[in-house]
GUMARFI-790859 format. One record per atom (N, C-alpha, C): residue number from 0; atom name; x negated, y negated, z. Coordinates in Angstrom, 3 decimals, decimal comma, always signed. Each point is the difference from the previous one (the first is absolute). Layout:
BEGIN
NUM/CA/X/Y/Z
...
END
This chain:
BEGIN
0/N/-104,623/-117,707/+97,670
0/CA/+0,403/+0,684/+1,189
0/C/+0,033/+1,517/-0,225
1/N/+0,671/+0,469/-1,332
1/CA/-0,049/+1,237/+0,014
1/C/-1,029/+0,443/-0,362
2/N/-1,727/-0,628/-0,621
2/CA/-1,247/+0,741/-0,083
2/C/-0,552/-0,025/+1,243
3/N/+0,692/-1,246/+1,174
3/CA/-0,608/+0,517/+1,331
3/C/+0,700/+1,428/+0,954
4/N/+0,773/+0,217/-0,399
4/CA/+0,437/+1,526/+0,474
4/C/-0,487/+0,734/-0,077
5/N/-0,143/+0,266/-1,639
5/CA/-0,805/+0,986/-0,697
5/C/-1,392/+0,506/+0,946
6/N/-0,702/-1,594/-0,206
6/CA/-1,033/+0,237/+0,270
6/C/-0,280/+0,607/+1,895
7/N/+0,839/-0,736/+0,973
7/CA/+0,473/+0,884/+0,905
7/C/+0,001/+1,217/-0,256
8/N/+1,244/-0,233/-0,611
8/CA/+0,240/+2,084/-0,079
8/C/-0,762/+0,517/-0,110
9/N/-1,103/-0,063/-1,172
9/CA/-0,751/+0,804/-0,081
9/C/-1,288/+0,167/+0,673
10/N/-0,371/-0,896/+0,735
10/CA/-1,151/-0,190/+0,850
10/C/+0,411/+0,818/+0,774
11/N/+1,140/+0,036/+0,675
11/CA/+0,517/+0,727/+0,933
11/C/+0,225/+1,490/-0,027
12/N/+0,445/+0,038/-1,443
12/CA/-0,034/+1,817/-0,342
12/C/-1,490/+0,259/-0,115
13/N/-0,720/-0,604/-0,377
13/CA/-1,746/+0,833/-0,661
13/C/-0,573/-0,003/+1,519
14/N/+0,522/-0,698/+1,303
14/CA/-0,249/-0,222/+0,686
14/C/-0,039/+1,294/+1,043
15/N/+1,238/+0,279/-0,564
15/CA/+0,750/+1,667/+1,009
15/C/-0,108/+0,882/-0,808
16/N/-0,848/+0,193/-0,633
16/CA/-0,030/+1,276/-0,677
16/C/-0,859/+1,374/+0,942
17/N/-0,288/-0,699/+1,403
17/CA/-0,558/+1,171/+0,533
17/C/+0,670/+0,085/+1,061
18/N/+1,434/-0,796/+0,294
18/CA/+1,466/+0,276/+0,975
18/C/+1,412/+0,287/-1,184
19/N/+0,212/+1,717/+0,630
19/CA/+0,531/+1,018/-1,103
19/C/+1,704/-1,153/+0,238
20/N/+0,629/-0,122/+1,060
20/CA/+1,027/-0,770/+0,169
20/C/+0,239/-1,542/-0,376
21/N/-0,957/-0,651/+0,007
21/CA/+0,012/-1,337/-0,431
21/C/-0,348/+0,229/-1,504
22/N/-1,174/+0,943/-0,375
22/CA/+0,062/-0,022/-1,424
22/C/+1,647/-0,087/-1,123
23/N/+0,499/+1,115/+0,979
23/CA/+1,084/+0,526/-0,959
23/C/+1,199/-0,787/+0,389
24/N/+0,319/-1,298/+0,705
24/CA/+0,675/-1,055/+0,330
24/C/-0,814/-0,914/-1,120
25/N/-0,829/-0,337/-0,158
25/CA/-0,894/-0,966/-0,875
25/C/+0,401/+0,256/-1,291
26/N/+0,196/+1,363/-0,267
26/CA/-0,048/+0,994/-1,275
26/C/+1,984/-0,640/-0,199
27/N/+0,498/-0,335/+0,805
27/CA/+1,495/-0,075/-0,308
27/C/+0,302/-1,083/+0,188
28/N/-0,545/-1,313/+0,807
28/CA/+0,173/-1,349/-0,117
28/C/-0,166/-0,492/-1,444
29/N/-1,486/+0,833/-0,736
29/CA/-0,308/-0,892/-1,536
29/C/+0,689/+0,654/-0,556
30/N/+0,324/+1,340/-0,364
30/CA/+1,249/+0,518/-0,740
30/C/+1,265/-0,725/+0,208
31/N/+0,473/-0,361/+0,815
31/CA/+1,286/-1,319/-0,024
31/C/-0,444/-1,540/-0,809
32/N/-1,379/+0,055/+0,736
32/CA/-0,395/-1,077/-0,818
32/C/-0,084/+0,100/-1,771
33/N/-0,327/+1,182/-0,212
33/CA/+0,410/-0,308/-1,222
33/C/+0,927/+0,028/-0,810
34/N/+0,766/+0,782/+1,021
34/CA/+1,646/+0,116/-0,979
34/C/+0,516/-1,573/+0,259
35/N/-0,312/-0,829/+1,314
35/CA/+0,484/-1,376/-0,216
35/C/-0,549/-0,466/-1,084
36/N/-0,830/-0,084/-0,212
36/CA/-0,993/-0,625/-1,050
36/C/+0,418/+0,536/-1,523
37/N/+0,356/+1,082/-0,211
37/CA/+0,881/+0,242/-1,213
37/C/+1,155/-0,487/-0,022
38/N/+0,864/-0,191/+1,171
38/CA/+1,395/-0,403/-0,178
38/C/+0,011/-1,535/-0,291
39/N/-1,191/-1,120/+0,491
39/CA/+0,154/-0,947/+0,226
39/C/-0,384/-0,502/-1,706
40/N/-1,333/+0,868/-0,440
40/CA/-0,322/-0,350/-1,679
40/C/+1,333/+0,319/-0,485
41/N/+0,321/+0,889/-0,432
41/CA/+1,411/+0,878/-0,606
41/C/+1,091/-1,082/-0,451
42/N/-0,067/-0,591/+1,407
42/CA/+1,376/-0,682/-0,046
42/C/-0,110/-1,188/-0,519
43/N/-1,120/-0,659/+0,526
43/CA/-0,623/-1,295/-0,940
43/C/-0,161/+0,034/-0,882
44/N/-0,656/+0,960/-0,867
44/CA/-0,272/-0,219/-1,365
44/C/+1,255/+0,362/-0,660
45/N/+0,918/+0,869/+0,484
45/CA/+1,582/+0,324/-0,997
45/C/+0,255/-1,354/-0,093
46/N/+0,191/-1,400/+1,472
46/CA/+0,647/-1,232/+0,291
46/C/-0,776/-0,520/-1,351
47/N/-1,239/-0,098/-0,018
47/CA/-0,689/-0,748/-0,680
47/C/+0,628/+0,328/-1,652
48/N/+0,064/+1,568/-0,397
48/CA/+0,150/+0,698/-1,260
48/C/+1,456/-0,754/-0,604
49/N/+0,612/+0,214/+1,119
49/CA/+1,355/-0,702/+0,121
49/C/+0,291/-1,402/-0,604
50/N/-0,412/-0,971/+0,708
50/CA/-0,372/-0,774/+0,082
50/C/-0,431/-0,947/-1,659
51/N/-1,410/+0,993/-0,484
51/CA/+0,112/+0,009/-1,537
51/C/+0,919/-0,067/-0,991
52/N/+0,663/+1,253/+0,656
52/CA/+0,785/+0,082/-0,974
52/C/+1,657/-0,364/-0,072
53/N/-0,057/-1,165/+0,741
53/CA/+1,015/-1,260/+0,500
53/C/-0,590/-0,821/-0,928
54/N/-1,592/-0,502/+0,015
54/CA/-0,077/-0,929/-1,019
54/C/-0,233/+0,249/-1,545
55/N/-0,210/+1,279/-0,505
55/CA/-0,004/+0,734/-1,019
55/C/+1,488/-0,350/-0,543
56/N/+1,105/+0,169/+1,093
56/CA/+1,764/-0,401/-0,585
56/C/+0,101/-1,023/-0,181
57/N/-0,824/-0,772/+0,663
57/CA/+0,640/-1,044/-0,285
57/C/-0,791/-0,773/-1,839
58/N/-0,932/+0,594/-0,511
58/CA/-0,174/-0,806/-0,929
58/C/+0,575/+0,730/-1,271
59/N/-0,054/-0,964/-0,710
59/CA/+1,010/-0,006/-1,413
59/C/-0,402/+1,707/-0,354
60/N/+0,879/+0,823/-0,807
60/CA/-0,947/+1,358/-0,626
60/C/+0,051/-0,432/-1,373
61/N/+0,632/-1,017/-0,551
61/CA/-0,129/-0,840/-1,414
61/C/-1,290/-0,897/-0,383
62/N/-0,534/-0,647/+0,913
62/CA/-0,656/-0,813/+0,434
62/C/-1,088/+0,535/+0,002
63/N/-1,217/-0,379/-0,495
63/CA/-1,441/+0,246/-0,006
63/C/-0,542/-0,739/+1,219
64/N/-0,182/+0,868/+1,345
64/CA/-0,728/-0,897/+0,909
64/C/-1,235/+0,820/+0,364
65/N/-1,461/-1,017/+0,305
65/CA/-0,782/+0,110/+0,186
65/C/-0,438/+0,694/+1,282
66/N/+1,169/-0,045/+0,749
66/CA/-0,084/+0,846/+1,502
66/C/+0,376/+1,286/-0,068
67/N/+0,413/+0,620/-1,041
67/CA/+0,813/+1,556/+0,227
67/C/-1,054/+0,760/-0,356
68/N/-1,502/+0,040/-0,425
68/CA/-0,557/+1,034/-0,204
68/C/-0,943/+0,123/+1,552
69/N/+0,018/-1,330/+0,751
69/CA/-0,446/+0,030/+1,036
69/C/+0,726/+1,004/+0,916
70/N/+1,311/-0,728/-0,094
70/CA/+0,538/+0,657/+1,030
70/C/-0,174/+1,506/+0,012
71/N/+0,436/+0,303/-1,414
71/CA/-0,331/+1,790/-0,127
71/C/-0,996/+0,856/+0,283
72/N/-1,111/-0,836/-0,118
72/CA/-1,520/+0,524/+0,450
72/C/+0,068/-0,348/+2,122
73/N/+0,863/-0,642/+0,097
73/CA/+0,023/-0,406/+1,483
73/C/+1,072/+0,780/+0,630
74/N/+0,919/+0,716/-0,255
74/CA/+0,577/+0,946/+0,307
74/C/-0,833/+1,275/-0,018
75/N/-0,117/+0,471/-1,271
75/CA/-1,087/+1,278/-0,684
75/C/-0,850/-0,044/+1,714
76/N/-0,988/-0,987/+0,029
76/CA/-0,751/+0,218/+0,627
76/C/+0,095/+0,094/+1,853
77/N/+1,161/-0,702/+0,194
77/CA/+0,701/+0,099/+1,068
77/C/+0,283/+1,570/+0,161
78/N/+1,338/+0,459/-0,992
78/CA/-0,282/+1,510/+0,388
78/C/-0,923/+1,142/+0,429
79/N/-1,285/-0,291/-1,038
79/CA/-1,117/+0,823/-0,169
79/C/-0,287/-0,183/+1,856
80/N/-0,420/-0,752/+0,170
80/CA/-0,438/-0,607/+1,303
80/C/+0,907/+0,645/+1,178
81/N/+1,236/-0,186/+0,081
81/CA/+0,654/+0,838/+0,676
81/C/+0,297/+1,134/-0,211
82/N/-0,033/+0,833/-0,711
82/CA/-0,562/+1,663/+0,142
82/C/-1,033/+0,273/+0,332
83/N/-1,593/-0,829/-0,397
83/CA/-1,057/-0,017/+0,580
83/C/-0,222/+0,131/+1,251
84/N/+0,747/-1,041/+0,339
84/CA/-0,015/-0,133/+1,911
84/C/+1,094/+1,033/+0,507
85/N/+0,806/-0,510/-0,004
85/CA/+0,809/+1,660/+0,638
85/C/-0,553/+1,485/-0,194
86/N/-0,494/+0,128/-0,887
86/CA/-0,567/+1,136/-0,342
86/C/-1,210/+0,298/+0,742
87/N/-0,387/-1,114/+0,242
87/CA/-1,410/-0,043/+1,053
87/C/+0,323/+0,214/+1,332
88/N/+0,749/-0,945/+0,579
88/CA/+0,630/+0,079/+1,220
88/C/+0,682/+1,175/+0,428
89/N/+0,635/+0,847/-1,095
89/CA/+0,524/+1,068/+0,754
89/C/-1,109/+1,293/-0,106
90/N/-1,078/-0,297/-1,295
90/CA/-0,734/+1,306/+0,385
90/C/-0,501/-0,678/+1,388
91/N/-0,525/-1,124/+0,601
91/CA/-0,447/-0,342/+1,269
91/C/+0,430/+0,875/+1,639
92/N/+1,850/-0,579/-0,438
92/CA/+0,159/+0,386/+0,755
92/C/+0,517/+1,294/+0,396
93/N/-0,073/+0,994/-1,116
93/CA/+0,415/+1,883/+0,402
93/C/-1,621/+0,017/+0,029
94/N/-1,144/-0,166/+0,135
94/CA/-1,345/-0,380/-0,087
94/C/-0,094/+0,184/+1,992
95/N/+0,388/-1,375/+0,006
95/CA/+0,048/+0,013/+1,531
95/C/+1,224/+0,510/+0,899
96/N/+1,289/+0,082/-1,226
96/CA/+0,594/+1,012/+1,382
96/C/+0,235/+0,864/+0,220
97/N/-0,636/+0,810/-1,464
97/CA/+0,077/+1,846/+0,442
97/C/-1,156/+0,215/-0,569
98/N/-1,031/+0,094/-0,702
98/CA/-1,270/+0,019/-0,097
98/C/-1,116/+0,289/+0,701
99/N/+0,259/-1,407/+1,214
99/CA/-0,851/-0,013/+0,726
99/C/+0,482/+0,405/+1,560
100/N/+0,709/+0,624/-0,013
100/CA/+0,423/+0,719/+1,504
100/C/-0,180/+1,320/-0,103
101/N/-1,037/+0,722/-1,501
101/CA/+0,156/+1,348/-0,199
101/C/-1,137/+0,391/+1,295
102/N/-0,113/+0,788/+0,459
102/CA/-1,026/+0,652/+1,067
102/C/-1,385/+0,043/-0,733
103/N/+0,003/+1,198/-1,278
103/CA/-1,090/+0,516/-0,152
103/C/-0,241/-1,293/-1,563
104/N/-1,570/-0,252/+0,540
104/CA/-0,968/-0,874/-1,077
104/C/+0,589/+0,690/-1,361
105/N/-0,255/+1,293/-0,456
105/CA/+0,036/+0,462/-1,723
105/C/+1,541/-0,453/-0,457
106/N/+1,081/+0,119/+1,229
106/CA/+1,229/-0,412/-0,519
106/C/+0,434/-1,396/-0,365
107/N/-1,011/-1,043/+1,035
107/CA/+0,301/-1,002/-0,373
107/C/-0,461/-0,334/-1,188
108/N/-1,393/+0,131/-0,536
108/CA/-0,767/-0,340/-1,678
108/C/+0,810/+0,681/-0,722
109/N/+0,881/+1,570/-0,377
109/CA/+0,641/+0,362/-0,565
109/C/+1,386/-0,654/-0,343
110/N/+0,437/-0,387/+1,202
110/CA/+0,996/-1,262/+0,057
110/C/-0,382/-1,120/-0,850
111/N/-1,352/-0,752/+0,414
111/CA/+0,020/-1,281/-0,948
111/C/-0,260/+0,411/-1,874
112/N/-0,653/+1,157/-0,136
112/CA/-0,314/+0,314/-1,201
112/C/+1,369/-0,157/-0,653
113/N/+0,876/+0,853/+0,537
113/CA/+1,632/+0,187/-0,500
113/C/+0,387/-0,988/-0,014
114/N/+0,210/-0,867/+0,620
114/CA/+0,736/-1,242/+0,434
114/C/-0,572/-1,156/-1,316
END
């Protein structure tokens, strides 16, 4: 459901790029969209990180078990993943919500260069 939005959305923005008012409404619908879309990874993967490391307590730390190097590589990689994505999502969305409402063309590429 949420790659059919997307794909909405964005049909719809590449769509108005030659209506200056609908563009820059388009330009601020997917900028929400992506801050939802960071808040919704964010929070899942902490639940999930969490979650780990509920079953990480619970096994012996005396105890040689065959699941704790998993788990550690399954956390590890959980994190990595969520800085990845948030980090994506929010250059996205200062991308689309101050980026791309600049007037002049050189400010906006100067914008994404920086960004």
């Amino acid at each position: 459901m949420i790659m059919g939005a997307v794909y909405l959305l964005y049909s719809a923005y590449f769509l108005s790029m030659d209506f200056a008012s609908i563009y820059k409404i388009m330009s601020v619908t997917i900028a929400i969209l992506y801050l939802g879309l960071a808040y919704s990874f964010t929070v899942n993967n902490w639940r999930n990180s969490k979650k780990i490391a509920g079953h990480m307590q619970m096994l012996e730390p005396n105890q040689d078990n065959i699941m704790r190097p998993s788990f550690i590589l399954k956390r590890q990689m959980i994190k990595w993943i969520m800085i990845g994505g948030l980090g994506f999502c929010l250059t996205k969305f200062f991308d689309f919500a101050l980026i791309n409402l600049f007037q002049d063309s050189f400010a906006k590429e100067r914008g994404r260069i920086v960004l």
